[in-house]
ROSE-4610 file (N, C-alpha, C; in Angstrom, 1 decimal, always signed):
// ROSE-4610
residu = [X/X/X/X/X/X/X/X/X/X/X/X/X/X/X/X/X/X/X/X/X/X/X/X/X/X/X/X/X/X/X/X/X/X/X/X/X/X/X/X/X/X/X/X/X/X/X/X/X/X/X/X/X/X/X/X/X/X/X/X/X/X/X/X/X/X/X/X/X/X/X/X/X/X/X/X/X/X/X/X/X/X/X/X/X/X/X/X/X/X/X/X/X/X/X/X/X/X/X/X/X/X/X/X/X/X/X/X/X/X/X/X/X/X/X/X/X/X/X/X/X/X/X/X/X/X/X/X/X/X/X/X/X/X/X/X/X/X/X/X/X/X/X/X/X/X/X/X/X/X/X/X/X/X/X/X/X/X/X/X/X/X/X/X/X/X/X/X/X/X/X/X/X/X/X/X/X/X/X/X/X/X/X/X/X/X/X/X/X/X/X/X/X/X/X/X/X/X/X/X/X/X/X/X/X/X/X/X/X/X/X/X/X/X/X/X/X/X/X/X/X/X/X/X/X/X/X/X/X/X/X/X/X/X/X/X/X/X/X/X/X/X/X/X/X/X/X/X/X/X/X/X/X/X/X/X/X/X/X/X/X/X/X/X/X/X/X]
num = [1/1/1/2/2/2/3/3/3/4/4/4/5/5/5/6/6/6/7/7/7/8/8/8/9/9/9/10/10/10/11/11/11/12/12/12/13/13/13/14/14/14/15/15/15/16/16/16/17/17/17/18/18/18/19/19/19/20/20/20/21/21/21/22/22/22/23/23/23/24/24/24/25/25/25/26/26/26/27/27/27/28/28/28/29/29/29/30/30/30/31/31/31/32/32/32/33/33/33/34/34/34/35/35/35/36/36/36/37/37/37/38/38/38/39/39/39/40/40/40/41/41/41/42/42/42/43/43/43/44/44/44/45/45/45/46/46/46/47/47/47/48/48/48/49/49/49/50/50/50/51/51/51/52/52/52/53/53/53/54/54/54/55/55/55/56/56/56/57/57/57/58/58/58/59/59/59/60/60/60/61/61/61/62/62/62/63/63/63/64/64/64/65/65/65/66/66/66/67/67/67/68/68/68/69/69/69/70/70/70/71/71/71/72/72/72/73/73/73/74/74/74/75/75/75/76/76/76/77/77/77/78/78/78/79/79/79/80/80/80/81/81/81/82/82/82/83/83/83/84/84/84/85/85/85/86/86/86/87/87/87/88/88/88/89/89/89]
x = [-4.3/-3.1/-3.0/-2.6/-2.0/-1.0/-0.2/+1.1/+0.6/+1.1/+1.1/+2.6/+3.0/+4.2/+4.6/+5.2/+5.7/+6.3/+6.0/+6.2/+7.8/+8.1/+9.6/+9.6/+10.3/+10.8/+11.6/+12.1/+12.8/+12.5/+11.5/+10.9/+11.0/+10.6/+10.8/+12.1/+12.9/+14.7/+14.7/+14.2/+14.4/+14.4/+14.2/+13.7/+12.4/+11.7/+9.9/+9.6/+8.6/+7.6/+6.9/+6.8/+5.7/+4.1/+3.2/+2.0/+0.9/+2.2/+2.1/+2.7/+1.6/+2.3/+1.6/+2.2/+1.9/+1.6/+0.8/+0.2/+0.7/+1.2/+2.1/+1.3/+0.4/-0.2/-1.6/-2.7/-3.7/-3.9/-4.2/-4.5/-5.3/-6.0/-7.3/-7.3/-7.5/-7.1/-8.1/-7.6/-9.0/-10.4/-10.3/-11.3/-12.3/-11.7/-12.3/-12.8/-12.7/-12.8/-14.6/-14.9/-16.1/-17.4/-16.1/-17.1/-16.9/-16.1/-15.7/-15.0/-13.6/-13.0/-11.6/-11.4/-10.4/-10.9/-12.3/-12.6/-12.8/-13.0/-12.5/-11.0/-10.3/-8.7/-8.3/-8.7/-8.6/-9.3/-10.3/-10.8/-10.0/-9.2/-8.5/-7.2/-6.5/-5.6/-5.9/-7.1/-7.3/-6.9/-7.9/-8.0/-6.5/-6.4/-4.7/-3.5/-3.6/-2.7/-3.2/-4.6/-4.9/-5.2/-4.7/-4.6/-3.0/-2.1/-0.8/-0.4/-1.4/-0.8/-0.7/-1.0/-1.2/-2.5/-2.3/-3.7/-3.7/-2.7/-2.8/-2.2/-2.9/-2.3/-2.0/-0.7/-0.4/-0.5/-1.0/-0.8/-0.3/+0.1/-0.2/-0.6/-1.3/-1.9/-1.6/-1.4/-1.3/-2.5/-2.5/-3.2/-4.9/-4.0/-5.3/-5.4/-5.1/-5.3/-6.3/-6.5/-7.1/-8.4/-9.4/-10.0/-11.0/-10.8/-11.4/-10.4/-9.7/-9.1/-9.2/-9.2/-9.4/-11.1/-11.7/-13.2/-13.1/-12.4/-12.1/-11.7/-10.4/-10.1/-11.3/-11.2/-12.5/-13.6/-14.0/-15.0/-14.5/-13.5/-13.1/-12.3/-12.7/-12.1/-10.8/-10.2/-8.8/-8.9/-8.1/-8.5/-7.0/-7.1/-5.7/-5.2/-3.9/-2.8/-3.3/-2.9/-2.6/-1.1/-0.2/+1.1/+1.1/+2.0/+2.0/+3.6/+4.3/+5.6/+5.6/+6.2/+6.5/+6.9/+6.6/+6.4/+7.4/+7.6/+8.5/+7.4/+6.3/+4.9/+5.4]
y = [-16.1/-15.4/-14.8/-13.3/-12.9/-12.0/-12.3/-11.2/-10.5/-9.1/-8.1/-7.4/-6.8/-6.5/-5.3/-4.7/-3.2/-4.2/-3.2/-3.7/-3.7/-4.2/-3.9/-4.4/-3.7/-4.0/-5.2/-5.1/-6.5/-7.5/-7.9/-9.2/-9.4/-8.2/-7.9/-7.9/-7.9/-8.0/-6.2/-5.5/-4.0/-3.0/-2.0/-0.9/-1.0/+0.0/-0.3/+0.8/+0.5/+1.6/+1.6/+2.9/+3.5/+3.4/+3.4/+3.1/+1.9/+0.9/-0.1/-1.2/-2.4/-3.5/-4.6/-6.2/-7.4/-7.6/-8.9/-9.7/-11.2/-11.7/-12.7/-13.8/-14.0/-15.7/-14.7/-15.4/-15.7/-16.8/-17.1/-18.9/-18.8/-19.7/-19.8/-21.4/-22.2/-23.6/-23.6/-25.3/-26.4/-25.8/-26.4/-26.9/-25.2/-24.4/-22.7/-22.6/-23.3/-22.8/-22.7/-21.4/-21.3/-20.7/-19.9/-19.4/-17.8/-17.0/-15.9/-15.4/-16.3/-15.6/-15.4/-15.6/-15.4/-13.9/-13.3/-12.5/-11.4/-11.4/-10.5/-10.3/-11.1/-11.2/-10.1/-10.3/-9.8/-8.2/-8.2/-6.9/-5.6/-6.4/-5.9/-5.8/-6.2/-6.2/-4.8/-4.6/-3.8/-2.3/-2.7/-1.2/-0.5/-1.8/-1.8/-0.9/-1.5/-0.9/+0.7/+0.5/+1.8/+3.0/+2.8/+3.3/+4.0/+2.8/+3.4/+3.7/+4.3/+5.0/+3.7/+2.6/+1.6/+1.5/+1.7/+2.3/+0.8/+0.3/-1.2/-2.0/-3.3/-4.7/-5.8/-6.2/-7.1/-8.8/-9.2/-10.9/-12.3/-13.1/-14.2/-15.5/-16.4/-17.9/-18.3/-19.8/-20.9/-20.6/-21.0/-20.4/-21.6/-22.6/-23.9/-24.4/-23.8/-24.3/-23.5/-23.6/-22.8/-21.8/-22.7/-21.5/-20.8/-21.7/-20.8/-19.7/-19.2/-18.4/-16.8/-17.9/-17.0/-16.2/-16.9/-16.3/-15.2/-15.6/-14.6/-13.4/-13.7/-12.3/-11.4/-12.2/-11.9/-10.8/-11.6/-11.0/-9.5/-9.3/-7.9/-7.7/-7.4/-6.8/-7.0/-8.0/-8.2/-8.8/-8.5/-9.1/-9.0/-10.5/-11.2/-10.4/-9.9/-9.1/-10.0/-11.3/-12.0/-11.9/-11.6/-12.0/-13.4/-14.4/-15.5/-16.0/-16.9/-17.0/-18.3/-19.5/-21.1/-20.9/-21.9/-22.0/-23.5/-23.8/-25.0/-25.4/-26.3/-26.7/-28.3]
z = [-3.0/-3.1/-4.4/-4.5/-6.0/-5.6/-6.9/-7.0/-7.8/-7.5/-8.6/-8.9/-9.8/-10.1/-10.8/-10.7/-11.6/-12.7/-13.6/-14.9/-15.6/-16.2/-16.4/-18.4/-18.6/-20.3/-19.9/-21.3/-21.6/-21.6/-20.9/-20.5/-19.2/-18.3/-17.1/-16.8/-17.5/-16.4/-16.9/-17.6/-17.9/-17.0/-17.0/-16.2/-16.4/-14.6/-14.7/-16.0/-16.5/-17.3/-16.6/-16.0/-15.2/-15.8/-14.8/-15.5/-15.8/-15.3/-16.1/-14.7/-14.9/-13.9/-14.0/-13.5/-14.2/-13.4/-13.8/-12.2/-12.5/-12.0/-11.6/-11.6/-10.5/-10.4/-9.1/-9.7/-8.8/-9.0/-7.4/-6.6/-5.8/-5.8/-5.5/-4.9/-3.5/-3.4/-4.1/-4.1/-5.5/-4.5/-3.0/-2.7/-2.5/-2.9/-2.9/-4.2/-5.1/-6.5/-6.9/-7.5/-7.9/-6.9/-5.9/-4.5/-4.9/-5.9/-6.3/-5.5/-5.0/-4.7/-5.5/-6.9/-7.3/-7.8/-8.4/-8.6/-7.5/-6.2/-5.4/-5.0/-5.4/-5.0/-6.6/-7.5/-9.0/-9.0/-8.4/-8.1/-7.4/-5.9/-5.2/-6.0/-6.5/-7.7/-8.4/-9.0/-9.9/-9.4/-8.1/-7.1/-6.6/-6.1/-5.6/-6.7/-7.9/-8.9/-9.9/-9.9/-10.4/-8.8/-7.9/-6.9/-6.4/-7.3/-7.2/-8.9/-9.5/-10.8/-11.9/-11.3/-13.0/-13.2/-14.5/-15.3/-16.3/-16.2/-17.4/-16.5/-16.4/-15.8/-16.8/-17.4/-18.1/-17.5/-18.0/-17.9/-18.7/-18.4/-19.4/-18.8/-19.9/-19.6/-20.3/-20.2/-21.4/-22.0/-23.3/-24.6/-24.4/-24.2/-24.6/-22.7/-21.9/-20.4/-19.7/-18.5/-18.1/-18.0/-18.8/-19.3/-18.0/-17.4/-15.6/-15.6/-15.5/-15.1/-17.0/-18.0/-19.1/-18.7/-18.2/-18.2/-17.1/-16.0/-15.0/-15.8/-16.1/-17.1/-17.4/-18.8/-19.5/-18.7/-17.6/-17.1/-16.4/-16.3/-16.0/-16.7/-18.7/-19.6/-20.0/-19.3/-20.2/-21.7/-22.0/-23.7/-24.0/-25.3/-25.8/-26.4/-26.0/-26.9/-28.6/-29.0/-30.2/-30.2/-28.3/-29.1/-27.8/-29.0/-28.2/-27.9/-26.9/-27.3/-27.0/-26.6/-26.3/-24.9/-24.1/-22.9/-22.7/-21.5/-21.1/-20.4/-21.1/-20.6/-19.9]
């Protein structure tokens, strides 16, 4: 499963900025993990949004979690803003 989202200022409660859209959560079950399919679900994302005019997909991950999902990034060029904020972990 993945969300994708038009992008919004404010911290999403804003108006959309065109151009521009987040992606919410890719999930992948446990027992799927490591067969590539979060990377075809991530792919279709990409296509999906630079298909309806977003040219940038924003994300965020816990900083020290996850790093399956940071490598996924990674591997299709996302790279860390360096802005970080506190989380209700």
């Amino acid at each position: 499963m993945a969300l994708i989202q038009l992008f919004r200022a404010s911290g999403g409660n804003g108006q959309v900025i065109p151009g521009m859209s987040f992606l919410s959560l890719i999930y992948v079950l446990p027992d799927r993990l490591g067969k590539g399919i979060g990377g075809m679900m991530l792919d279709a994302v990409i296509e999906e949004a630079n298909r309806r005019g977003c040219l940038r997909i924003y994300l965020w991950t816990h900083e020290r979690q996850n790093e399956r999902a940071h490598r996924l990034y990674r591997s299709r060029s996302f790279a860390r803003t360096g802005r970080t904020m506190h989380d209700d972990e």
